[in-house]
Residue frames as qw, qx, qy, qz and C-alpha x, y, z in Angstrom:
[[0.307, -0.127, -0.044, -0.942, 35.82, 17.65, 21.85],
 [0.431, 0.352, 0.707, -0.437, 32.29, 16.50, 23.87],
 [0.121, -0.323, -0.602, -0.720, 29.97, 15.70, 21.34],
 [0.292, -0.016, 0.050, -0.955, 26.63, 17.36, 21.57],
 [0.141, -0.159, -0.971, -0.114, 23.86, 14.78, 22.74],
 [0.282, -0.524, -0.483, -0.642, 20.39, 14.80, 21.79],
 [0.319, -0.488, 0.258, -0.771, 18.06, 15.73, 25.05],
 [0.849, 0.082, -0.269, -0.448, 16.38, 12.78, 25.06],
 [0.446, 0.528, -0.723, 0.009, 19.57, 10.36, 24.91],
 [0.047, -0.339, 0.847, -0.406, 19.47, 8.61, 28.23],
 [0.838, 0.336, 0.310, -0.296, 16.19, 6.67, 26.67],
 [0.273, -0.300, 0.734, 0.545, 17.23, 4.36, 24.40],
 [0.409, 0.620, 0.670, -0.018, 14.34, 4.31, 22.20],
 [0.232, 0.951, -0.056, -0.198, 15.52, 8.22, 21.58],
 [0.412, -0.569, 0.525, 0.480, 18.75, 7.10, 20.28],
 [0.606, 0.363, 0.627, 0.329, 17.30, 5.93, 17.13],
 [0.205, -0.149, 0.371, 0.893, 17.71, 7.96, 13.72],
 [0.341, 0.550, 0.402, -0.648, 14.69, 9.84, 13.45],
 [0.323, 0.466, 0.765, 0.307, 12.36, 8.59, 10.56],
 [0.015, -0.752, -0.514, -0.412, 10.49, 11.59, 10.94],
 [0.359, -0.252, -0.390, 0.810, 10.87, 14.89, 12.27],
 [0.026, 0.778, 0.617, 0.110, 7.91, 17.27, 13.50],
 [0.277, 0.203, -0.270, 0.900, 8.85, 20.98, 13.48],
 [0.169, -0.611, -0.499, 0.591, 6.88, 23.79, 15.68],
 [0.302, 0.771, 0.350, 0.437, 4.98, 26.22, 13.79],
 [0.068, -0.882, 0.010, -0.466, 4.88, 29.61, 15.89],
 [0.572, -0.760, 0.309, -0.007, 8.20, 30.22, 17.89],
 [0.760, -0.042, 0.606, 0.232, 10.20, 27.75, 16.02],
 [0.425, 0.439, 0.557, 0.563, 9.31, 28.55, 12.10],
 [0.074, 0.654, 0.145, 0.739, 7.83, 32.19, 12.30],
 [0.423, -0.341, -0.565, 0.621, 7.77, 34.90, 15.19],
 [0.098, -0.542, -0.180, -0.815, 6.33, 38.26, 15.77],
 [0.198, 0.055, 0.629, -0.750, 4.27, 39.66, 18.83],
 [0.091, 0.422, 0.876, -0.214, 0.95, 38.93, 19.72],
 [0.012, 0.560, 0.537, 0.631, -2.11, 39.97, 17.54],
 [0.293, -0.785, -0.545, 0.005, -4.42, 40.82, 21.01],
 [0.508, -0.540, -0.167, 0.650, -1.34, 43.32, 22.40],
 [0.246, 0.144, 0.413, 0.865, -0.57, 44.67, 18.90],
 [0.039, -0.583, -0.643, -0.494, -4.49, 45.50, 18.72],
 [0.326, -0.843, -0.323, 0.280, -5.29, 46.54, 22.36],
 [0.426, -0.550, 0.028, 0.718, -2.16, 48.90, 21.75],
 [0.083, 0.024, 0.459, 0.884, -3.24, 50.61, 17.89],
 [0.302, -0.545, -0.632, -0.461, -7.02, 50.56, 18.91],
 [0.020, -0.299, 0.463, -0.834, -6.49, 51.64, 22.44],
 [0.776, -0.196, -0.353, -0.484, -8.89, 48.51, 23.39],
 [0.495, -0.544, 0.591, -0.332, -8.08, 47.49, 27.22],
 [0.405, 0.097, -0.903, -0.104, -6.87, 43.20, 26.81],
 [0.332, 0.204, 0.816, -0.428, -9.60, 42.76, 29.70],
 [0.610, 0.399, 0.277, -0.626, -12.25, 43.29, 27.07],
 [0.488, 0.451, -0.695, -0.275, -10.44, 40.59, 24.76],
 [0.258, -0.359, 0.791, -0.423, -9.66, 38.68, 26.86],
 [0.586, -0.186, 0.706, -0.351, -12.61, 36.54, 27.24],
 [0.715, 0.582, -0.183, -0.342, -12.88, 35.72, 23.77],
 [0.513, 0.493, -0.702, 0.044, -9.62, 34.10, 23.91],
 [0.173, -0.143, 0.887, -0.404, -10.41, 32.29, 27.08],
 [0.674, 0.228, 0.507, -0.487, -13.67, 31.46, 25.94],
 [0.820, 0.464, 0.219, -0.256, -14.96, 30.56, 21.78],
 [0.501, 0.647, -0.559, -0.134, -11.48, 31.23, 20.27],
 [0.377, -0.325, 0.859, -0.123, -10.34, 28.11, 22.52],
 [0.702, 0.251, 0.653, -0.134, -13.00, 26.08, 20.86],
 [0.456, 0.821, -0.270, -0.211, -12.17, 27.94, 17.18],
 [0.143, -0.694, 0.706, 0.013, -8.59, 26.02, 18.20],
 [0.454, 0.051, 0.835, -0.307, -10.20, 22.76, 18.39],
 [0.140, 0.045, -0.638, -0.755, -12.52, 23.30, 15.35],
 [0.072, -0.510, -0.857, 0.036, -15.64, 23.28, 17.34],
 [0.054, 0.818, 0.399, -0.411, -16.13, 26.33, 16.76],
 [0.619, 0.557, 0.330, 0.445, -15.65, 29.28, 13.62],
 [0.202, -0.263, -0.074, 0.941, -13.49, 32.42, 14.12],
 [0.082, 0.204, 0.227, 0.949, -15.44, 34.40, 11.42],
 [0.108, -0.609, -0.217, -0.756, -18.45, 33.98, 13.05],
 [0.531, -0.465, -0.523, 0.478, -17.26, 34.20, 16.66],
 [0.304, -0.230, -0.058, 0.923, -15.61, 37.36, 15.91],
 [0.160, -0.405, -0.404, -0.804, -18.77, 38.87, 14.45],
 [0.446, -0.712, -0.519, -0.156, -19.89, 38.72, 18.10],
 [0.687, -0.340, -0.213, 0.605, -17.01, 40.87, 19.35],
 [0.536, 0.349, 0.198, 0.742, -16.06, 43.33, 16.65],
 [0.087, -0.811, -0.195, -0.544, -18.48, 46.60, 18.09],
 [0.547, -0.832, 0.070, -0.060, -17.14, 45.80, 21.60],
 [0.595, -0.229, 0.177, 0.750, -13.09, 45.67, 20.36],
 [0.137, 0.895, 0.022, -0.425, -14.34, 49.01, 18.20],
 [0.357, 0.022, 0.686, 0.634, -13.30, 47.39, 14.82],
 [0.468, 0.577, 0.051, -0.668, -14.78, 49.62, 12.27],
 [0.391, 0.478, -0.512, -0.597, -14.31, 47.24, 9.05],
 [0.896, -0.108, -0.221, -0.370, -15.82, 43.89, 8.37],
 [0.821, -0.402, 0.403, -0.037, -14.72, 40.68, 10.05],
 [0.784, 0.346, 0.025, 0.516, -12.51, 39.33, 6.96],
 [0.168, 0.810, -0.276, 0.489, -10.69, 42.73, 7.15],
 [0.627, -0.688, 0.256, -0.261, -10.25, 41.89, 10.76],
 [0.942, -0.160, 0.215, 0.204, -9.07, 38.34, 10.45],
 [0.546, 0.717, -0.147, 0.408, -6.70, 39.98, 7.24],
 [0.024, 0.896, -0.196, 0.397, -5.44, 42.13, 9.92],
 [0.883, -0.367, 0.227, -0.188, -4.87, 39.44, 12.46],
 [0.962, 0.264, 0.050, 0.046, -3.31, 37.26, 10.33],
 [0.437, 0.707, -0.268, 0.486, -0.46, 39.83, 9.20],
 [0.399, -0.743, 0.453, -0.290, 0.64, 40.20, 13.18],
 [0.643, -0.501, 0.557, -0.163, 3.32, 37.51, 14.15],
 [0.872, 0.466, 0.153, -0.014, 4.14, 35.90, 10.93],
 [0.165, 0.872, -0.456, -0.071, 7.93, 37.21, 10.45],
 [0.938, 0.252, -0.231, 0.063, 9.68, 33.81, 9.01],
 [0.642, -0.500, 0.552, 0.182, 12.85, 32.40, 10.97],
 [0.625, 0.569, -0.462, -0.271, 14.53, 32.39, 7.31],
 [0.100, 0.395, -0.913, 0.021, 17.33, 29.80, 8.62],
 [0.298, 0.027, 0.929, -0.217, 15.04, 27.03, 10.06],
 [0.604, 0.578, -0.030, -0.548, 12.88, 27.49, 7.09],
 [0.315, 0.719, -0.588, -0.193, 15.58, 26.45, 4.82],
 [0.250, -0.408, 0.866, -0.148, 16.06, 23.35, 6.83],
 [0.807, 0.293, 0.362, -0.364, 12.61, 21.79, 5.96],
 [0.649, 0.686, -0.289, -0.159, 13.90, 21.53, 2.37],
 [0.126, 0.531, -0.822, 0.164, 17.51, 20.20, 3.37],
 [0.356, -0.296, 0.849, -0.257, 16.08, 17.75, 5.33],
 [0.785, 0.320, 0.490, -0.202, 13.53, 15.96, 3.40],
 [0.517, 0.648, -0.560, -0.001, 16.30, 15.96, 0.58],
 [0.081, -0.486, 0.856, -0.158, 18.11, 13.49, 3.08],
 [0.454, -0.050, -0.873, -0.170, 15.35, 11.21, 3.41],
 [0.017, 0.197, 0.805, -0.559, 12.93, 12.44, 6.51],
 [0.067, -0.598, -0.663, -0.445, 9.60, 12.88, 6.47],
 [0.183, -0.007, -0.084, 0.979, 9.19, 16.44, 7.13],
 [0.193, -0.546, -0.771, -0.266, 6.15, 17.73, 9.08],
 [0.184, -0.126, 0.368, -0.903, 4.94, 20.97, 11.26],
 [0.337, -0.433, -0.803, 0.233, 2.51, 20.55, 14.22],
 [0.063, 0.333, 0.149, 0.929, 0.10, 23.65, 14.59],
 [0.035, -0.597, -0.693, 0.402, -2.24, 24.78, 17.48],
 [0.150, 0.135, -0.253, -0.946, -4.28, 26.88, 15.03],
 [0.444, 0.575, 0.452, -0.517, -7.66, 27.59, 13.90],
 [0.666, 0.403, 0.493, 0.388, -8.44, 26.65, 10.22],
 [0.495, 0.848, 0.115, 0.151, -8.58, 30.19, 8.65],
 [0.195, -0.801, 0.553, 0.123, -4.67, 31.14, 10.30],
 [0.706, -0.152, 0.626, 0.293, -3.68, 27.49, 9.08],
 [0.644, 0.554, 0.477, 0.226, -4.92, 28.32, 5.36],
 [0.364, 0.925, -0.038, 0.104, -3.15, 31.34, 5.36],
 [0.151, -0.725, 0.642, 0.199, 0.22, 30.91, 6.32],
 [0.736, 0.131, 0.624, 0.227, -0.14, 27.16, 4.22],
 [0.573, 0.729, 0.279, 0.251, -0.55, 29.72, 1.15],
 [0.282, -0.934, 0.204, 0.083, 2.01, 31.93, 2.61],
 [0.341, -0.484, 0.788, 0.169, 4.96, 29.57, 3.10],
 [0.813, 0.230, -0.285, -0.453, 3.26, 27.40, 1.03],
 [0.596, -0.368, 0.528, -0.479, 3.40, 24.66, 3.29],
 [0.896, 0.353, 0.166, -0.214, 1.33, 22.08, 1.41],
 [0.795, 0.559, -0.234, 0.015, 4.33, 22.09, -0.48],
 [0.090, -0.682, 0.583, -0.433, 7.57, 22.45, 1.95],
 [0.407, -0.246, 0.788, -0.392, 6.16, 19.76, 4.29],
 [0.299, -0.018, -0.879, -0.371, 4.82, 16.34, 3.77],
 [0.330, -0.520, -0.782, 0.097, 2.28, 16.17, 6.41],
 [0.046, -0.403, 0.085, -0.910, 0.41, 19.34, 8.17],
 [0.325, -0.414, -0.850, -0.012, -0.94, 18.76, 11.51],
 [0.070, -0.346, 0.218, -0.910, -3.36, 21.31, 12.82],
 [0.026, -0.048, -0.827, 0.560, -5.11, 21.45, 15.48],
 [0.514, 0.288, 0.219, -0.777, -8.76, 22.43, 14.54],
 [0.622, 0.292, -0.601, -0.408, -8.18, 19.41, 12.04],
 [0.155, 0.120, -0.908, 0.371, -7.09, 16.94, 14.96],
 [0.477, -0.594, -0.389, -0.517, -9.93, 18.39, 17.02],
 [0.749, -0.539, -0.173, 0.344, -7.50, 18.37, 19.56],
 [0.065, -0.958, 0.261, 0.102, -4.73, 20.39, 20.67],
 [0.787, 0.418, -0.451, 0.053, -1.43, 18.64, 18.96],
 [0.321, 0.476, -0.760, 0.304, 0.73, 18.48, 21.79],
 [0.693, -0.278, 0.426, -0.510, -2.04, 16.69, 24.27],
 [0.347, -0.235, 0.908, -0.001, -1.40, 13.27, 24.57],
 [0.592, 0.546, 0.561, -0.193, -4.57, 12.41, 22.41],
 [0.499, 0.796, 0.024, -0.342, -3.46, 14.61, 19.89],
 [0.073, -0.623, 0.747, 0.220, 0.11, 13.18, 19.60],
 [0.645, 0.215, 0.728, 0.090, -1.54, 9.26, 19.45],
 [0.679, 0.642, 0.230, -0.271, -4.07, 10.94, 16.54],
 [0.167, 0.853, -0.423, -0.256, -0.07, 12.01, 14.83],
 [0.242, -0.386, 0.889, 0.048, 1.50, 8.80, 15.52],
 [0.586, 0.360, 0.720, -0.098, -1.33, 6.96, 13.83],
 [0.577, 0.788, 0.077, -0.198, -1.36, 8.97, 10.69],
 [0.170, -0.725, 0.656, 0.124, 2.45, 8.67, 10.48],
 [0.489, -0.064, 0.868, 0.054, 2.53, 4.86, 11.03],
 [0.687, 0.336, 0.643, 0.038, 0.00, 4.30, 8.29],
 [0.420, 0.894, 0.056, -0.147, 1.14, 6.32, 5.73],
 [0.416, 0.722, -0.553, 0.000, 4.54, 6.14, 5.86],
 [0.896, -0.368, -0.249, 0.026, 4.50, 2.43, 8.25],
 [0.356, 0.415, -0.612, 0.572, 6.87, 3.86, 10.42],
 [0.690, -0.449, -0.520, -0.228, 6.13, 2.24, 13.48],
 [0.696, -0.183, -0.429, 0.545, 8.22, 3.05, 16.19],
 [0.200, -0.895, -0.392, 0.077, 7.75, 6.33, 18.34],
 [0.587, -0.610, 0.249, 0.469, 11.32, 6.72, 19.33],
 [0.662, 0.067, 0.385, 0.640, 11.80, 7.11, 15.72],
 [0.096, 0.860, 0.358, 0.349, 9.68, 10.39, 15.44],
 [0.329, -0.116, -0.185, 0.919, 11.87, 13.55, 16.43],
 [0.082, -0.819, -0.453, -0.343, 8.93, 16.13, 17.77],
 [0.388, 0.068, -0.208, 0.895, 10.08, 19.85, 18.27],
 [0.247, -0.847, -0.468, -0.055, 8.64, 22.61, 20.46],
 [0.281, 0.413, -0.435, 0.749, 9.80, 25.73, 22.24],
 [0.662, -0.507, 0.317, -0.451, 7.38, 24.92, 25.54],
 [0.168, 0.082, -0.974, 0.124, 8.96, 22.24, 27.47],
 [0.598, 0.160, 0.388, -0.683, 5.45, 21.39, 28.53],
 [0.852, 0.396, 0.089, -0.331, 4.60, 20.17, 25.51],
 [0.317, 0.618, -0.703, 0.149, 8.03, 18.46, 25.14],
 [0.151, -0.237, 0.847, -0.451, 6.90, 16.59, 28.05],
 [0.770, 0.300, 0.195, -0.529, 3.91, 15.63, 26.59],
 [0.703, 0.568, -0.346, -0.251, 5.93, 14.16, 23.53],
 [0.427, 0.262, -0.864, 0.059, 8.15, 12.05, 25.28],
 [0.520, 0.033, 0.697, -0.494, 5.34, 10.89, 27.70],
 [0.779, 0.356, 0.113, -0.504, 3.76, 10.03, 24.30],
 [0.847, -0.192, 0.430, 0.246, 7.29, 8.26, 23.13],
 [0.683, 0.705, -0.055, 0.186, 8.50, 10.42, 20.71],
 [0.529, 0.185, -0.177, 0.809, 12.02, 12.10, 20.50],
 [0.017, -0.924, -0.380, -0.049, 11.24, 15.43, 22.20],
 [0.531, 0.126, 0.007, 0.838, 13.65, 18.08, 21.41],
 [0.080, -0.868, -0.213, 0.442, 13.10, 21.97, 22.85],
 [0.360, 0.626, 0.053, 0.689, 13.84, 24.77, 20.51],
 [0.526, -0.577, -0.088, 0.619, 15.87, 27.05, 21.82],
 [0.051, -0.811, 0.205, 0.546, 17.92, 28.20, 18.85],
 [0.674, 0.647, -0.257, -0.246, 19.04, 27.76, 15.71],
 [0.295, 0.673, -0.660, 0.155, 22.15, 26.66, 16.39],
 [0.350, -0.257, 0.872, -0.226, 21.37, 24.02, 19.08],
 [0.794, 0.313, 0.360, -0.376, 18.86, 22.62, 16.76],
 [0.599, 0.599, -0.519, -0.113, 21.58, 21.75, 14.23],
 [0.022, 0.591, -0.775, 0.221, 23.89, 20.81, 16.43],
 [0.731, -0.103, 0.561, -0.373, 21.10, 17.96, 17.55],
 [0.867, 0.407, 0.265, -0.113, 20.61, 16.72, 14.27],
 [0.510, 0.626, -0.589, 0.032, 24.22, 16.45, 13.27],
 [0.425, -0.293, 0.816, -0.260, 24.53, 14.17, 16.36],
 [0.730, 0.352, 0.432, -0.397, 21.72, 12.15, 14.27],
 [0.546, 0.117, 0.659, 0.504, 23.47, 12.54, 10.55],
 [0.372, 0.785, 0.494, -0.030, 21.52, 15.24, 9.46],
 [0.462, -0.130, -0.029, 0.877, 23.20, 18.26, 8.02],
 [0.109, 0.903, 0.416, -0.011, 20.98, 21.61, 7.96]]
């Protein structure tokens, strides 16, 4: 039988046994449709008149130069939200959250073997603080990197260095090739092994085992 070799493999830097492994927050750990479609389609609020919100302040909200609650308090009368902005964000929040029980499950399994077990998040602080009390995160994972904390976007090439420096000094693992950093955009896969990590695409459940039993891991 072919074994099943990582993506990576034909680097030999990716051949090491991953010290660390970074999962992928939305697509990867939880799924659901999009908040703006869900809304434009139960409010009957056209996505051009959203629209530039997310191309404009919520981009900086992402980044943490800017604050959702009180971006969206310059929006709410022209999406035709009748109920305060928390109620909004509440409502937000609850869209796209539906947990990928199996690759949940794995977080735990693996950092029982001995990795240091971490999710990467392009999020805005008040979605990071609620799905950290959700899944309770804080506790699940040893390291939470979000993006409005970075002040970058995690999978830009700046934001990966900022990862690979907290890593190294904290747990002195020093070697890129030993960090194993999942996504489901190969984009940002290509970012991660331009930055020297492992990059690995989600796909599925099942090819994401099948990587990390090539490695030793068992999920």
């Amino acid at each position: 039988m072919l074994s099943i070799l990582p993506r990576a493999a034909s680097k030999s830097s990716f051949m090491k046994k991953p010290k660390v492994i970074i999962y992928d927050n939305d697509g990867m750990i939880i799924h659901g449709g999009r908040f703006s479609d869900q809304y434009s389609k139960e409010f009957g609020v056209d996505l051009t008149t959203m629209m530039p919100f997310f191309d404009g302040p919520f981009k900086k909200c992402l980044t943490g130069k800017a604050d959702l609650r009180e971006e969206l308090a310059q929006v709410v009368e022209i999406w035709k939200w009748k109920g305060t902005v928390d109620e909004l964000m509440q409502y937000w929040f609850a869209v796209g959250n539906v947990l990928y029980e199996d690759v949940y499950a794995s977080i735990a399994k693996l950092k029982k073997q001995g990795l240091v077990v971490c999710v990467a998040t392009n999020q805005e602080k008040y979605r990071n603080q609620y799905l950290v009390r959700k899944y309770s995160y804080s506790k699940v994972f040893d390291e939470i990197f979000c993006s409005a904390s970075l002040g970058v976007y995690k999978h830009s090439l700046e934001g990966l260095e900022k990862i690979y420096q907290r890593i190294k000094e904290k747990y002195n693992i020093f070697e890129k090739g030993e960090i194993m950093y999942w996504d489901d955009r190969d984009e940002n896969i290509q970012n991660s092994n331009k930055a020297g990590f492992n990059g690995q695409q989600y796909k599925d459940y099942q090819s994401f085992r099948a990587v990390l039993l090539n490695y030793g891991y068992q999920v």
